[in-house]
C-alpha positions, 0 to 999 in steps of 0.5 A: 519221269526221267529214266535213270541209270544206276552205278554202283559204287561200293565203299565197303571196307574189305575187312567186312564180309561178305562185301556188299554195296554201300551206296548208289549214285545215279547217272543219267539214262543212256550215259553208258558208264564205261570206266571209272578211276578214284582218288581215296584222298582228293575223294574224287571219282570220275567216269567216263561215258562212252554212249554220251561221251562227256565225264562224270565228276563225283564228289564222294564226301556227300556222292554230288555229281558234275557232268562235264563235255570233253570237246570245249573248254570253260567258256565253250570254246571248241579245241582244234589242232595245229591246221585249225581242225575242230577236234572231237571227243567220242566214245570215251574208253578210259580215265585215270587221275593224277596230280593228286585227283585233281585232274583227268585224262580221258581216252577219246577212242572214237575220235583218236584223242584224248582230253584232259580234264580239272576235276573240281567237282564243283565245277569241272571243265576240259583244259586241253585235247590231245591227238594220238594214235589210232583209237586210244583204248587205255591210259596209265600215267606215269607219276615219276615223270609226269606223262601219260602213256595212251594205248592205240588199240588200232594204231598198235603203238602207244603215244607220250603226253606231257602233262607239263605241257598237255602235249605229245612229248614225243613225235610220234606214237612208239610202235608196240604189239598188236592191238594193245588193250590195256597198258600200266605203269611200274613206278619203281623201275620207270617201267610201262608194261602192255597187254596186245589183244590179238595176237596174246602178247606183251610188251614193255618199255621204259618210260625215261 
């Protein structure tokens, strides 16, 4: 029998205590789950596996899973950049929805990129591949103005995403502080902020 990986994925109300799992989905043996975004109206929870380096896609009404390859479009087509180069999408670091839950942005750390994805659970595909900075460890987007801010752990900068386009909105990554590990946005004041791994530090930017 085929070896199975459990994650757990807890819906239990934050009223109730004490605060226990309430269901379990399985993924595949060596998928390496590594992190996960959910969208509480579009039902939709996507992980990204960083051993494997695909997605899941979980419909969360009957907890139904798609895998879905982060190099190739629907029709299994390879992306490439503007000189023809196949891009490649490994070690998956991070995920975040938006527009509603029904697309994905993932952080290729291992290949510099970052791949965009349709969520339908039914049938998920990659629309579109990004490169970016030097090892792209977090994302956050940027709802007010449609645009993805990757954090290059490696590259100590951030880079810009249009998400009308699926493409850098700006030349090149901006720089920031070393080793930025985590990045999120503040809506209200179209504000990024940053945490830089080593040395501690922090830095913030707008986003307009």
């Amino acid at each position: 029998m085929k070896k199975m990986l459990l994650c757990l994925i807890t819906l239990a109300s934050l009223a109730s205590a004490p605060l226990q799992a309430q269901q379990t989905v399985s993924l595949p043996f060596n998928s390496g789950p590594f992190a996960i975004d959910v969208d509480t109206v579009a039902k939709i929870a996507v992980i990204a596996n960083r051993l494997s380096n695909n997605a899941t896609v979980i419909k969360l009404t009957d907890n139904t899973l798609k895998t879905v390859a982060l190099n190739v479009d629907a029709n299994g087509n390879s992306f490439k950049d503007s000189t023809g180069a196949v891009l490649t999408a490994t070690v998956p670091t991070s995920v975040a929805l938006y527009a509603g839950g029904t697309r994905a942005i993932i952080t290729n750390f291992g290949s510099n990129t970052v791949s965009i994805i349709d969520t339908n659970p039914d049938k998920p595909v990659t629309l579109a591949m990004v490169q970016v900075g030097q090892g792209p460890r977090a994302v956050a987007v940027a709802s007010k103005e449609n645009v993805a801010l990757v954090a290059n752990l490696n590259g100590n900068s951030v880079s810009f995403i249009d998400l009308n386009t699926n493409a850098n909105a700006i030349p090149a990554p901006i720089p920031v502080g070393t080793n930025p590990i985590s990045i999120a946005y503040d809506p209200d004041n179209s504000q990024a902020y940053v945490v830089n791994y080593a040395p501690p530090s922090g830095s913030s930017f707008n986003t307009v």
